[in-house]
Backbone as numpy.savetxt, mean C-alpha at the origin, in Angstrom:
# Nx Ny Nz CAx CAy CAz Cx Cy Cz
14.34 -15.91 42.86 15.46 -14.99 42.64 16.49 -15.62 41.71
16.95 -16.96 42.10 17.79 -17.71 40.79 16.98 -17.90 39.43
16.29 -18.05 39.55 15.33 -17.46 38.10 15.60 -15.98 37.36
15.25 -14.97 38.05 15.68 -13.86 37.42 17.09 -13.80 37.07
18.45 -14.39 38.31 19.82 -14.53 38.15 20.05 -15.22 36.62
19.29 -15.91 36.31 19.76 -16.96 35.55 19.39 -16.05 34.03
18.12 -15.26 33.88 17.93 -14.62 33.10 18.61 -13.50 32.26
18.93 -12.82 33.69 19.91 -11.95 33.27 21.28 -12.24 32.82
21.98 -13.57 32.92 23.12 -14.28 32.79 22.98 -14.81 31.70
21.68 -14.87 30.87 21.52 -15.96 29.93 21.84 -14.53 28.47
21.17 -13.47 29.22 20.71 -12.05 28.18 22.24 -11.95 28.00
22.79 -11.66 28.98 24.59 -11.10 29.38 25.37 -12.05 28.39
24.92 -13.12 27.89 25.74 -14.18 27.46 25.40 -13.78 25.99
24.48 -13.87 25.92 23.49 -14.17 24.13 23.79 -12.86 23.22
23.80 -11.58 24.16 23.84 -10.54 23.06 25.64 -10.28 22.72
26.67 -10.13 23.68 28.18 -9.87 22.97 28.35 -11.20 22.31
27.58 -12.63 21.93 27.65 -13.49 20.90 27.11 -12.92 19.47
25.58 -12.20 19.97 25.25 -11.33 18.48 25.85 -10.20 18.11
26.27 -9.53 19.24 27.15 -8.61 18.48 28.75 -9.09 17.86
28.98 -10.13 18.34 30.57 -11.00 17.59 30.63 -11.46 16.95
29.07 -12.14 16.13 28.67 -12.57 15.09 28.66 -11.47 14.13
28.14 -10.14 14.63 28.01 -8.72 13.58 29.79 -8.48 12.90
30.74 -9.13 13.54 32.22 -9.00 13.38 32.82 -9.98 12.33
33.55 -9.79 11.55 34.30 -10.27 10.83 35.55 -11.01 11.32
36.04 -11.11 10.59 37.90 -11.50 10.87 38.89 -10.36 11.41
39.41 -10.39 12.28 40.35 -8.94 12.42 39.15 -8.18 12.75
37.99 -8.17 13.35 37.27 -7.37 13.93 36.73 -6.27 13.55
36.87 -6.71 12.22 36.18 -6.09 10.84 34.38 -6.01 11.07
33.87 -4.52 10.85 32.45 -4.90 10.84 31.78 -5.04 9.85
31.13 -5.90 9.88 30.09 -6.73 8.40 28.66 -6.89 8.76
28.18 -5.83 10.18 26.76 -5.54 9.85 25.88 -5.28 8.91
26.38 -4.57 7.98 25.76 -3.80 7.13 25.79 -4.69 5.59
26.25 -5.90 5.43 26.43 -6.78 4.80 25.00 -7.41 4.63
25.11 -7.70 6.48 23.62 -8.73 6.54 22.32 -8.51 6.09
21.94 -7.25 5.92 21.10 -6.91 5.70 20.50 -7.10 4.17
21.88 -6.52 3.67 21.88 -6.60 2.14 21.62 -8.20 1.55
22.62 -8.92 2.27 22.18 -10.42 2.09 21.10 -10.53 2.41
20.19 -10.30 3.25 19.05 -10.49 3.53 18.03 -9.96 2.49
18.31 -9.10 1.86 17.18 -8.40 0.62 17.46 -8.69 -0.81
19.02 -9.69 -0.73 19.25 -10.25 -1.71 18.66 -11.51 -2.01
18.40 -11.74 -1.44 17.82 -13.39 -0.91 16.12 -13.25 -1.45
15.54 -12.21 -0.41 14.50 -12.07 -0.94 14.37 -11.17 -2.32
14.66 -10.78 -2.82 14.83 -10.37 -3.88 14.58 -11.66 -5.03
15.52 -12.28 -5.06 15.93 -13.60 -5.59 14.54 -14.27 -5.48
14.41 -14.50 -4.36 12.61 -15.44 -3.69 12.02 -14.89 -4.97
11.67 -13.39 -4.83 10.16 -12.84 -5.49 10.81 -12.86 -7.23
11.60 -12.92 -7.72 12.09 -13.27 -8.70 11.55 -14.08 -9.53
11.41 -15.47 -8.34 10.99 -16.66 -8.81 9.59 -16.79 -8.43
8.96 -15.99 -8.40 7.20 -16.03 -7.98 6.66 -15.26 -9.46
6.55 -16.14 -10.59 6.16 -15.57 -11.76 5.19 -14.93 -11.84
3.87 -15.37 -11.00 2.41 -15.02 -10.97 2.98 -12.92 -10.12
3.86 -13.01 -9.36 4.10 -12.01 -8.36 4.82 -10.69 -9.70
5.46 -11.03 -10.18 6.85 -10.58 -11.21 5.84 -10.60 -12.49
4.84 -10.99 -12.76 4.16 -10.50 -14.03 3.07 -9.49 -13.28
2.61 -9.52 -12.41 1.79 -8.68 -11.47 2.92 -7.17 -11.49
3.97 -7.04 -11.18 4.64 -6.06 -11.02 5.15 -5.40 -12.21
5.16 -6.11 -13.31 4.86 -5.68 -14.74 4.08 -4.96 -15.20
2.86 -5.57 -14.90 1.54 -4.74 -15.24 1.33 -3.29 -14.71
1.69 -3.41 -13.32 2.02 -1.68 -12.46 2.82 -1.01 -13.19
4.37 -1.79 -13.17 4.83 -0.66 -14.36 4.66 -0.10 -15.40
3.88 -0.95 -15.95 3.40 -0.68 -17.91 2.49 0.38 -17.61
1.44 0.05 -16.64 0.44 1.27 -15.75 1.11 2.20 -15.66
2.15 2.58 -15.13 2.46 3.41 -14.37 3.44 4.68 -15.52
4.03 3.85 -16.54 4.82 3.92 -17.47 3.73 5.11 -18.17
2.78 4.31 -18.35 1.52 4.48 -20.03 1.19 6.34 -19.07
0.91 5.81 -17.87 -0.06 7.28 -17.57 0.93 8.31 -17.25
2.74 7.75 -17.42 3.43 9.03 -16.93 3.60 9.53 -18.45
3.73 8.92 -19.53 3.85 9.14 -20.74 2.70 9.14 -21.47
1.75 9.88 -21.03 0.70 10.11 -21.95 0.74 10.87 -22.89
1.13 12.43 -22.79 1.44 13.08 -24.29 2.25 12.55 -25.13
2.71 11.43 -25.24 3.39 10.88 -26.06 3.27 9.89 -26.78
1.69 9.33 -25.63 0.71 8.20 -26.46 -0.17 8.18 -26.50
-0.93 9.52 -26.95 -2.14 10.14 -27.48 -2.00 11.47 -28.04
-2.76 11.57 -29.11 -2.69 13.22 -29.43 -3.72 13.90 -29.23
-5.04 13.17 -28.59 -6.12 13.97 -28.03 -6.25 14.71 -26.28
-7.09 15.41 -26.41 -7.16 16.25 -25.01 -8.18 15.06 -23.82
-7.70 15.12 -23.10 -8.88 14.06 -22.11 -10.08 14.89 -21.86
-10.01 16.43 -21.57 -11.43 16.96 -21.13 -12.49 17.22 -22.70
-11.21 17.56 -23.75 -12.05 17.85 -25.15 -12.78 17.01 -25.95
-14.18 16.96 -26.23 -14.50 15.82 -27.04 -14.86 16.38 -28.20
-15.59 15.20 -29.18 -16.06 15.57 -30.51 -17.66 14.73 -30.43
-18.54 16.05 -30.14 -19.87 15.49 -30.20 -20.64 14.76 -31.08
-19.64 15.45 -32.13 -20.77 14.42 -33.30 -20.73 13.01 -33.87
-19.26 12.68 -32.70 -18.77 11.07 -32.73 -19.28 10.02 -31.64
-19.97 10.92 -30.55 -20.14 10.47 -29.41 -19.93 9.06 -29.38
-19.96 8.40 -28.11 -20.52 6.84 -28.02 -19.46 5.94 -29.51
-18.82 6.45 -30.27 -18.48 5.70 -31.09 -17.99 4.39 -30.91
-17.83 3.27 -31.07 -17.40 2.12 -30.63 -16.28 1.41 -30.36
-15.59 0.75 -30.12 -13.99 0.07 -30.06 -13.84 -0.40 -31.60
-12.29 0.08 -31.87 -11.91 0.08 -33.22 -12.30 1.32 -34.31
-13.03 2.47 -33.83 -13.46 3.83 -34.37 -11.77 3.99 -35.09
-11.56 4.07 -36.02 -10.45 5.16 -36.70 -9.70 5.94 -36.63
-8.49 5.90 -35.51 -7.99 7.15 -34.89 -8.47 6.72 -33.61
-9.78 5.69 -32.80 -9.92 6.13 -31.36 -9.79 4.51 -31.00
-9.30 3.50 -31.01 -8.70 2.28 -30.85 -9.72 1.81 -29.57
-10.36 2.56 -28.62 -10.59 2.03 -27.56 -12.57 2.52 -27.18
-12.62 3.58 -28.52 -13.93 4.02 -28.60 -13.87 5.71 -28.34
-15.54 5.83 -28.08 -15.57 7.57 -27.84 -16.78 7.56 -26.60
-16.39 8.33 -25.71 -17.58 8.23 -24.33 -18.86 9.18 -24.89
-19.56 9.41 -23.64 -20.97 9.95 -24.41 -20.58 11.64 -24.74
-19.72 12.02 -24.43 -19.12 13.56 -24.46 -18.08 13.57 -26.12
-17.65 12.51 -26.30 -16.99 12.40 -27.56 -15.61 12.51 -27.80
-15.09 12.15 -26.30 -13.72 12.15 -25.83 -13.21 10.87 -25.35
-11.98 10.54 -26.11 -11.09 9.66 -26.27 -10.86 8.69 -25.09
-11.50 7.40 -24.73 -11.41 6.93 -24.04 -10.12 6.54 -23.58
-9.19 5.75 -24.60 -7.91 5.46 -24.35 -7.12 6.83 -23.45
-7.15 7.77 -24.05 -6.94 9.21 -23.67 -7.06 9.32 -22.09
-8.41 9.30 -21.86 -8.47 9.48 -20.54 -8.54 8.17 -19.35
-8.17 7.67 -20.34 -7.11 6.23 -19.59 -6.13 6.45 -19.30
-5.10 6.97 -19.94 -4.12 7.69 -19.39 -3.84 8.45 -18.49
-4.34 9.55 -18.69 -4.63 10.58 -17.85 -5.42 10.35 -16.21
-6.01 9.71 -16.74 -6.75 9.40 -15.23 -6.13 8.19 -14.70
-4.66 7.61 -15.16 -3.84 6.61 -14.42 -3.21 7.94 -13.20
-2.99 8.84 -13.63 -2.01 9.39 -13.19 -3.03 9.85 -11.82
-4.08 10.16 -11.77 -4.90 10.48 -10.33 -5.21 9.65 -9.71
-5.82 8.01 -10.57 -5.88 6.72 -10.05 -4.43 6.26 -9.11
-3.89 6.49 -9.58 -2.38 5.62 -8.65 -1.91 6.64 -8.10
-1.66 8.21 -8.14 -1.64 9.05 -7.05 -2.25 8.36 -5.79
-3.85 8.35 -5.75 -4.50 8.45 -4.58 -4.28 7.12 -4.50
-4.13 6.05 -4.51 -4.10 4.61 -4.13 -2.44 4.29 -3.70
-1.26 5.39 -4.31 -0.30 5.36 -3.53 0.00 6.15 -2.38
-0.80 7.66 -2.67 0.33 8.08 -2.08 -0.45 8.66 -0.52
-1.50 8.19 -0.06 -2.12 8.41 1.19 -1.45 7.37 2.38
-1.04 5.66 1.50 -0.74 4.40 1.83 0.17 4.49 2.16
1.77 5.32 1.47 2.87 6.07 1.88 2.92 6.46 2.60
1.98 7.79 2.49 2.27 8.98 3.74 1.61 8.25 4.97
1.31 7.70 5.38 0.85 6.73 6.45 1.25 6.00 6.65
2.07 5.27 5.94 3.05 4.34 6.60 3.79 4.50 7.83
4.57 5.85 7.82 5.59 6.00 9.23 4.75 6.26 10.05
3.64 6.83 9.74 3.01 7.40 11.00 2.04 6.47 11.70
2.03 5.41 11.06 1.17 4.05 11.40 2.16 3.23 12.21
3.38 3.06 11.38 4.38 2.08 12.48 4.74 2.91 13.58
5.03 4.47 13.74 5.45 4.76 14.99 4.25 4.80 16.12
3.30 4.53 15.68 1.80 4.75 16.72 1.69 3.25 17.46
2.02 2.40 16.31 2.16 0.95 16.65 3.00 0.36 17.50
4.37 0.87 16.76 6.02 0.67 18.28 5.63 0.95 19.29
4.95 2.25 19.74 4.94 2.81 20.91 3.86 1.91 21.47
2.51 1.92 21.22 1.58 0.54 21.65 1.73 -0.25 21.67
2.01 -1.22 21.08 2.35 -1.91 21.13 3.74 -3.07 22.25
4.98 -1.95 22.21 6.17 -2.12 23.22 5.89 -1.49 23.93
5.33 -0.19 24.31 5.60 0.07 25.62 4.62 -0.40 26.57
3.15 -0.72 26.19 2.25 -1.20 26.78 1.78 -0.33 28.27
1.95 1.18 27.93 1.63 2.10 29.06 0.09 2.34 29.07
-0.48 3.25 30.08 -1.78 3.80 30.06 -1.66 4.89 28.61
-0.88 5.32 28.81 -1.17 6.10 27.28 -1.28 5.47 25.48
-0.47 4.49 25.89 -0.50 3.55 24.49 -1.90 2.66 24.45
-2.32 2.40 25.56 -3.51 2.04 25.36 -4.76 3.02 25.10
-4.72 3.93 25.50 -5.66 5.08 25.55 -5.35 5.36 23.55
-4.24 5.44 23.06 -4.10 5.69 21.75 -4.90 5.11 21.14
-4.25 3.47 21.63 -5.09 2.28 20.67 -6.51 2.36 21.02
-7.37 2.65 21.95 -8.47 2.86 21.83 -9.01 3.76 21.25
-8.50 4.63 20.97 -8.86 5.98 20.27 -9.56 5.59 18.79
-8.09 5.09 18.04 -8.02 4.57 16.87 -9.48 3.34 16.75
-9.56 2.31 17.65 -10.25 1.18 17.77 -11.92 2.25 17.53
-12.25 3.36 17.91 -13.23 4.02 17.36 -13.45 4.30 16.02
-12.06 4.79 15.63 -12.38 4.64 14.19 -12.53 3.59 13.01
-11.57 2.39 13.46 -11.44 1.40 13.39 -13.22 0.50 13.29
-13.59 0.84 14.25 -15.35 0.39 14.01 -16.27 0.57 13.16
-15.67 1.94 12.09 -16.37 2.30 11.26 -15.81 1.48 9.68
-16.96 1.04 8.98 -16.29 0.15 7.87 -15.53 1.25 7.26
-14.74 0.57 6.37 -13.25 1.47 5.90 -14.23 2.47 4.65
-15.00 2.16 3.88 -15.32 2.61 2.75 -16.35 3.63 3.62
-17.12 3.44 4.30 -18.17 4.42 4.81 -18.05 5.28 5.25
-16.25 5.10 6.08 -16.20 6.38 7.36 -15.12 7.57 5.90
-14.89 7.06 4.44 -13.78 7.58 3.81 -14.90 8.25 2.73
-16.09 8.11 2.84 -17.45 8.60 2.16 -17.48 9.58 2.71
-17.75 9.63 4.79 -18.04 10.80 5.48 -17.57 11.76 5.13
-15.92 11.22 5.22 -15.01 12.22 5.59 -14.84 13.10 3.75
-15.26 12.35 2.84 -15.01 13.32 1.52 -16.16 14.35 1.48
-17.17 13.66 2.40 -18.28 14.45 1.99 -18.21 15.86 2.81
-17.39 15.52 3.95 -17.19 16.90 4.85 -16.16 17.51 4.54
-15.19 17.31 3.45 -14.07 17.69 2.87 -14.23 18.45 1.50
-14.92 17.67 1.30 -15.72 18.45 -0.42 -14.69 17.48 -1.18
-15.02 17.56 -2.83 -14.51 16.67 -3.50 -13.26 17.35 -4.06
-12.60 16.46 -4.61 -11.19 16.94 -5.43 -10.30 15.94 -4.92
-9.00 16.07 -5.68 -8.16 14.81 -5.23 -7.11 15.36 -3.97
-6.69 16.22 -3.46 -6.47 16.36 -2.20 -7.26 15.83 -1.50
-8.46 16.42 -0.93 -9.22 16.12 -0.22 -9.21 14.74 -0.02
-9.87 14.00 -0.88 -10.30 12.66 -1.54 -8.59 11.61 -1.02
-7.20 12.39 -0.79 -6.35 11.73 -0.83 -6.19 11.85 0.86
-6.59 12.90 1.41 -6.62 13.43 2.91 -7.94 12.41 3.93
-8.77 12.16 2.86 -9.31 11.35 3.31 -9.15 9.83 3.89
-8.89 9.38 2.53 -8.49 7.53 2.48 -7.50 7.62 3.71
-6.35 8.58 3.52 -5.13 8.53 4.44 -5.53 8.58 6.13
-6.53 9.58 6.10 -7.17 9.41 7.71 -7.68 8.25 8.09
-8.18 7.41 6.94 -8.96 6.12 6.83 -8.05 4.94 7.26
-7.22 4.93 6.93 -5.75 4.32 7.01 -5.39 3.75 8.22
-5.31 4.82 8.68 -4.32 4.70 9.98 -4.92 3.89 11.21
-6.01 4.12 11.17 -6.25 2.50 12.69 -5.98 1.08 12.03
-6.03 0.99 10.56 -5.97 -0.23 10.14 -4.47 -0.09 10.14
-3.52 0.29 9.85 -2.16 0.25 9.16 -1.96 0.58 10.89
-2.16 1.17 12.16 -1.38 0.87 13.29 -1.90 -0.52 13.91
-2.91 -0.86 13.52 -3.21 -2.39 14.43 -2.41 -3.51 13.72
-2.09 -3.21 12.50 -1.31 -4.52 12.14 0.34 -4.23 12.73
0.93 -2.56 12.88 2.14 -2.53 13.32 2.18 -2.64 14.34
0.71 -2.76 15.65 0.53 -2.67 16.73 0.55 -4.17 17.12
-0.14 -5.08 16.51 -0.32 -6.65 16.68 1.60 -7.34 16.30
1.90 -6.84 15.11 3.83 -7.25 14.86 4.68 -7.03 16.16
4.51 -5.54 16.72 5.16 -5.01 17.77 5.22 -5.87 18.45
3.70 -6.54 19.43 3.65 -7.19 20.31 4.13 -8.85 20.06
3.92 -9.26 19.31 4.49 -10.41 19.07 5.98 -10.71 18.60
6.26 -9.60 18.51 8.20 -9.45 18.25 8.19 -9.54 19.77
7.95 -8.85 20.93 8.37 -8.08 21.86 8.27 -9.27 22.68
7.67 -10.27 22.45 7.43 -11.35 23.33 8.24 -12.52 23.29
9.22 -12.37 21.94 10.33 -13.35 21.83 11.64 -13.33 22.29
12.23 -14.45 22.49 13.66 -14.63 23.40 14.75 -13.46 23.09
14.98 -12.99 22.02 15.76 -11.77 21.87 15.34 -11.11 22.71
13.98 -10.45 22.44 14.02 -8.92 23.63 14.31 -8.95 24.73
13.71 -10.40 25.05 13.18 -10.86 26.59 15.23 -10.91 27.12
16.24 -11.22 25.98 17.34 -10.74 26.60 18.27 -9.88 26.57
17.60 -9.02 25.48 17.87 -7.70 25.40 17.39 -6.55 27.13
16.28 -7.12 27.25 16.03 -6.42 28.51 16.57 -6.40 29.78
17.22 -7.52 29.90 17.59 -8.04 30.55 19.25 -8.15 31.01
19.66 -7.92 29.44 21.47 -7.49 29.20 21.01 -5.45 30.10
19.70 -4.89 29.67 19.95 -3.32 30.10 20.00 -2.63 28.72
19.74 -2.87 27.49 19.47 -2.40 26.47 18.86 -1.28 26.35
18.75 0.42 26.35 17.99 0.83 25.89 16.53 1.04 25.41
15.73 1.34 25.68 14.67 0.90 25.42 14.25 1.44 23.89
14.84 2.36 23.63 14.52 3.34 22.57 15.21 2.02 21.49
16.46 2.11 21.49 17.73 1.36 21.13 16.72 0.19 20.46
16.31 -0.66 21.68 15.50 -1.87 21.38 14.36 -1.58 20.51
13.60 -0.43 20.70 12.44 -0.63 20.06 13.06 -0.44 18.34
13.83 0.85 18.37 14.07 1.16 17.04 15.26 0.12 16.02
16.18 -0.33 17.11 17.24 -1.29 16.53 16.79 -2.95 16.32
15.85 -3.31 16.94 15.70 -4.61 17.11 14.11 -4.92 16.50
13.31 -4.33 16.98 12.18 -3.93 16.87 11.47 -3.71 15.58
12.07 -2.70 15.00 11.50 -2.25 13.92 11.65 -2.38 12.61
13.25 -3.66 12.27 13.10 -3.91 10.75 11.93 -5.39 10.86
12.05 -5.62 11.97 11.03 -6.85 12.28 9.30 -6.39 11.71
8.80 -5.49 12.11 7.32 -5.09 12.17 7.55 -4.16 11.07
8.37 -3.72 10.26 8.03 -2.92 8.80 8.01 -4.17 7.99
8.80 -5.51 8.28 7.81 -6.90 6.79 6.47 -6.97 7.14
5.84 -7.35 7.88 4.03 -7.49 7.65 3.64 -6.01 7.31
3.95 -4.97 7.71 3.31 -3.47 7.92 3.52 -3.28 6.30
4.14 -3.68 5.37 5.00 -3.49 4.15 3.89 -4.56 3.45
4.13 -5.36 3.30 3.06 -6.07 2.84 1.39 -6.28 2.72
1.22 -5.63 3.45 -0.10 -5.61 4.14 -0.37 -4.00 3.11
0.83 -2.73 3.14 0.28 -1.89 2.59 0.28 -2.05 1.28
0.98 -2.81 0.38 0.88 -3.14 -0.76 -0.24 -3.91 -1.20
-1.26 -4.05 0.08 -2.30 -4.67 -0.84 -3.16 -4.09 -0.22
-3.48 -2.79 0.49 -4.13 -1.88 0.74 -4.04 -0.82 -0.90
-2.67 -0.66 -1.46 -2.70 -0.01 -2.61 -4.39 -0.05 -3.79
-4.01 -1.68 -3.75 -4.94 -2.57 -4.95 -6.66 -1.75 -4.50
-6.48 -2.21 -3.22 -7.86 -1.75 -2.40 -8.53 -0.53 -2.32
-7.48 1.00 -2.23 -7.37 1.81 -2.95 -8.25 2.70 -4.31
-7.36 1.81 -4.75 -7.89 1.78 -6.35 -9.48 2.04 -6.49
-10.22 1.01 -5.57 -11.51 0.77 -5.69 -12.28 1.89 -5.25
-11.57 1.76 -3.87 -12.07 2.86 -3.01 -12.05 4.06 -3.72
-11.17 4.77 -4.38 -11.49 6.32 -4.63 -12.07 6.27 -5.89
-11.70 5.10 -6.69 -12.90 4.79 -7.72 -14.29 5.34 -7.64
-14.77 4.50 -6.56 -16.24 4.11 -5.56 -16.62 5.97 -5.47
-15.26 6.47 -4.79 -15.56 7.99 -4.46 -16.04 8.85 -5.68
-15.26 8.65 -6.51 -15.49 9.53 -7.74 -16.94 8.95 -8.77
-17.04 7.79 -8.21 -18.12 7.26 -8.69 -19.48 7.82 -7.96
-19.31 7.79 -6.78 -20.58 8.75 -6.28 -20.55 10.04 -6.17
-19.33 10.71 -6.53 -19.57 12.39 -6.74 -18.83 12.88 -6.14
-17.84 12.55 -5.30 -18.03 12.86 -3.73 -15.71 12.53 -4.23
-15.35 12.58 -4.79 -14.02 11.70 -5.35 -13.47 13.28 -6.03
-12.78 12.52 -6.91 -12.09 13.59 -7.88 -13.52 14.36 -9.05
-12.96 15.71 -9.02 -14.06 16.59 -9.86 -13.81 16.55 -11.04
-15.25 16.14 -12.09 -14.86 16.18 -13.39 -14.97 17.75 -13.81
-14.29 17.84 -14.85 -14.06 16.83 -15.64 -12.80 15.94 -15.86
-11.76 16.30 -14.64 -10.73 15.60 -14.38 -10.64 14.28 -15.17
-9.81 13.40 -15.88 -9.48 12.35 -16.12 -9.68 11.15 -14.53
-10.68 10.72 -14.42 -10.03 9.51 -13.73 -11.35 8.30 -13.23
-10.48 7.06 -13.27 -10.85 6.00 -13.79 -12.33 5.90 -13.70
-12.99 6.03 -12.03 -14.20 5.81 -11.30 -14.94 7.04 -12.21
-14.28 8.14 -12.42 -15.52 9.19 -13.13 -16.10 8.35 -14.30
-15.40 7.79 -15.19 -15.30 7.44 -16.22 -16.35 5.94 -16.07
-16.13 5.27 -15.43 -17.19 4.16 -14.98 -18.72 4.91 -14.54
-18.66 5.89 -13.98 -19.77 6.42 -13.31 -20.62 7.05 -14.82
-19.73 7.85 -15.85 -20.15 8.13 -17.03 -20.66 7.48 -17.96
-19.92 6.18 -18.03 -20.63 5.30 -18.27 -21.85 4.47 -18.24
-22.41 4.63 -16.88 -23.21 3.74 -16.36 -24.29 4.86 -17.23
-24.47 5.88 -17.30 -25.22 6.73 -17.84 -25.85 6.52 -19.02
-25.06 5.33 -20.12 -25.08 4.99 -21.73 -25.18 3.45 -21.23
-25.34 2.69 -20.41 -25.60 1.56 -20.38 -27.16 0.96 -20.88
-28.31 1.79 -20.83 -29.46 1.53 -21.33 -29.87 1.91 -22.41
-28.79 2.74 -22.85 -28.60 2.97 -24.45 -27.80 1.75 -25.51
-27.32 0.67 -24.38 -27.10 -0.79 -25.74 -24.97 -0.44 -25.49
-24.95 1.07 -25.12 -23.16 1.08 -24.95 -22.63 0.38 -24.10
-21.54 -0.57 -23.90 -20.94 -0.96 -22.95 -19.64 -0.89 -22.60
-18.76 -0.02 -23.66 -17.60 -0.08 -23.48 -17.45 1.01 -22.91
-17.87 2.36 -22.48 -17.35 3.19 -22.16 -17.36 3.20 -20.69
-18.35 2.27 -20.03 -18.07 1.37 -18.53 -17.64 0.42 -18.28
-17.50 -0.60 -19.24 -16.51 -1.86 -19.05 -14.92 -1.68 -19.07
-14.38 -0.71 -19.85 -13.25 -0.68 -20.02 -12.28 0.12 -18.73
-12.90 0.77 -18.32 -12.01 1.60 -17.44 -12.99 0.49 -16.29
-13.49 0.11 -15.89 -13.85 -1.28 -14.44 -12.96 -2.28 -15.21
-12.98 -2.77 -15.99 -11.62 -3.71 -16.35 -10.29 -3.34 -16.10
-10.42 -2.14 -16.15 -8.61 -1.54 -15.61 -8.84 -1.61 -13.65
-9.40 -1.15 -13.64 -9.51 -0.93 -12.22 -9.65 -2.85 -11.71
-10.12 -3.19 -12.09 -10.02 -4.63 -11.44 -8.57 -5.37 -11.79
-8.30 -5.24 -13.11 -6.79 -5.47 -13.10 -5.36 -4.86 -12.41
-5.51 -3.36 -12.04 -4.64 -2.69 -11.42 -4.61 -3.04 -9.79
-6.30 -3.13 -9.52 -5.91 -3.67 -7.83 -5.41 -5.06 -7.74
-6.15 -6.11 -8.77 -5.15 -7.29 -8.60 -3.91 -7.65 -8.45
-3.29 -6.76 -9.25 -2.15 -6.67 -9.03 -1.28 -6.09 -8.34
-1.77 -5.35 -7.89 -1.17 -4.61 -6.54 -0.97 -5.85 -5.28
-2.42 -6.56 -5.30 -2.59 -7.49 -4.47 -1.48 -8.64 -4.43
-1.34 -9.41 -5.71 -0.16 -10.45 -6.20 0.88 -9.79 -6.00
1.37 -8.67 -6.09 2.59 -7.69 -5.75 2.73 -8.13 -4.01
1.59 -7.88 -3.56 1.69 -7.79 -2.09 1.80 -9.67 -1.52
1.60 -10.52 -2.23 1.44 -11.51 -2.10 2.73 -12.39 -2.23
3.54 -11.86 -3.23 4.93 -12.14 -3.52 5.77 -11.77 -2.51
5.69 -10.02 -2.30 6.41 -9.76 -1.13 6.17 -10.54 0.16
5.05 -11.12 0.85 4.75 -11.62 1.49 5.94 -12.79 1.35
5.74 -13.43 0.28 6.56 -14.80 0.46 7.90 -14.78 0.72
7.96 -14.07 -0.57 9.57 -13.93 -0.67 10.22 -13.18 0.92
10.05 -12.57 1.75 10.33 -12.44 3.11 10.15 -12.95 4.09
9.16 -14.65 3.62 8.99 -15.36 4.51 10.47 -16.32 4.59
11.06 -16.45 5.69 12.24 -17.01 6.24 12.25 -18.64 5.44
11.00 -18.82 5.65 10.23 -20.80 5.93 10.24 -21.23 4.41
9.78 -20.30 3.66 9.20 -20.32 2.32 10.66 -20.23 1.47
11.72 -19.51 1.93 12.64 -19.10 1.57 13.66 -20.27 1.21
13.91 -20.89 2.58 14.39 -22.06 2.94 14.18 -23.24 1.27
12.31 -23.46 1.59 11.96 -24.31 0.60 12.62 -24.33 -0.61
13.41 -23.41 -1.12 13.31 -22.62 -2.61 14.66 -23.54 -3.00
């Protein structure tokens, strides 16, 4: 019983110190300070991670090129010119070549950035909240129902990520909704077990343990204490699910089953390729798999920086 006494005396003590620390001079509040210092800091960190900060370059220039495409091409991505077909890198007017249809590769480099980084962002997004709140709740509350969740998920979870996001396009039919409805269903046991594994290992450290103990809220705790903690790994982790992405709906559109041509986008364009590969062509499949391996890399080093730069330890070093 002096054990628990002592616990609760220790919680009673520790938190009106963190909340007097949240206080200024004259009882001024400067919560909202800390935070900012805190993203200033890391900010600063990933600054100095050159390999991370030229990685985040490359996304933008990506991201830049395919939002401004009519402005840096004057050809159509679905229209070709047959009687140029296959033309080669450095063609006259086509800088990057002509596919077997006779349409502007650079062109539908562009164009097919804009469906490529759609679906590799924006399934990873829309799953984000709905991954960390599946996770908080499993994670902290540790009820019969939070477990029954996490098992649910742990079914889908069994299925490799690329196979069960094949099924599901194939029972969806192709197009980039679908194809984006997919990955995103794909998502979510992976993106709640990592907010589900953070949860629990926040929840097990001396704060909560005297947060619970001061009588805290539980909601309060999970959402106030809880949760800027388990959005750094959940945040990081999705930034290099992005890169991964990439491949994946690539992979999709590469077997048929992805975005419908004649749509612009990257994996069609590799898959079209492979078609002129025993014909001696190689650029009209090397070049768009060279983008795609460079765009997930970098997503990855993106995610790798953030990683650091929010590491406390690493921070310190600097």
């Amino acid at each position: 019983m002096s054990v628990v006494s002592d616990v609760v005396a220790a919680g009673r003590a520790i938190l009106p110190q963190r909340r007097a620390a949240s206080h200024g001079p004259a009882g001024l509040d400067v919560r909202a300070e800390t935070p900012n210092t805190q993203w200033r800091m890391a900010a600063r960190a990933f600054a100095h991670d050159r390999v991370a900060v030229a990685a985040l370059a490359v996304l933008i220039l990506v991201a830049l090129a395919a939002l401004c495409a009519p402005l840096l091409t004057p050809y159509s991505p679905v229209a070709g010119d047959p009687v140029n077909r296959l033309a080669g890198i450095g063609t006259p007017g086509h800088p990057l070549g002509l596919d077997g249809q006779g349409r502007d590769i650079w062109t539908r480099l562009l164009y097919g950035g804009r469906n490529s980084l759609l679906v590799a962002v924006v399934p990873v997004a829309a799953v984000f909240p709905v991954a960390l709140l599946i996770g908080l709740f499993a994670g902290f509350r540790r009820s019969r129902s939070g477990e029954v969740l996490m098992r649910v998920l742990d079914v889908l979870f069994a299925f490799p990520l690329v196979l069960l996001a094949i099924a599901l396009s194939a029972v969806l039919g192709a197009g980039l909704g679908n194809v984006m409805l997919a990955i995103g269903v794909t998502l979510i046991p992976y993106m709640a077990r990592v907010a589900c594994t953070a949860t629990m290992q926040e929840a097990a450290k001396g704060y909560v343990e005297a947060a619970r103990a001061y009588g805290v809220n539980p909601l309060q705790l999970m959402f106030r204490e809880l949760l800027p903690n388990v959005v750094v790994p959940l945040l990081v982790y999705a930034t290099t699910l992005c890169g991964l992405m990439i491949v994946v709906a690539s992979g999709l559109s590469f077997l048929g089953v992805g975005v419908i041509p004649p749509t612009p986008d990257w994996g069609i364009m590799t898959a079209d390729g492979k078609n002129v590969l025993l014909e001696g062509v190689y650029h009209v499949a090397t070049i768009p798999g060279l983008l795609i391996l460079v765009v997930s890399l970098a997503f990855s080093l993106v995610g790798d920086g953030i990683r650091d730069a929010l590491d406390p330890r690493k921070q310190a070093r600097r």
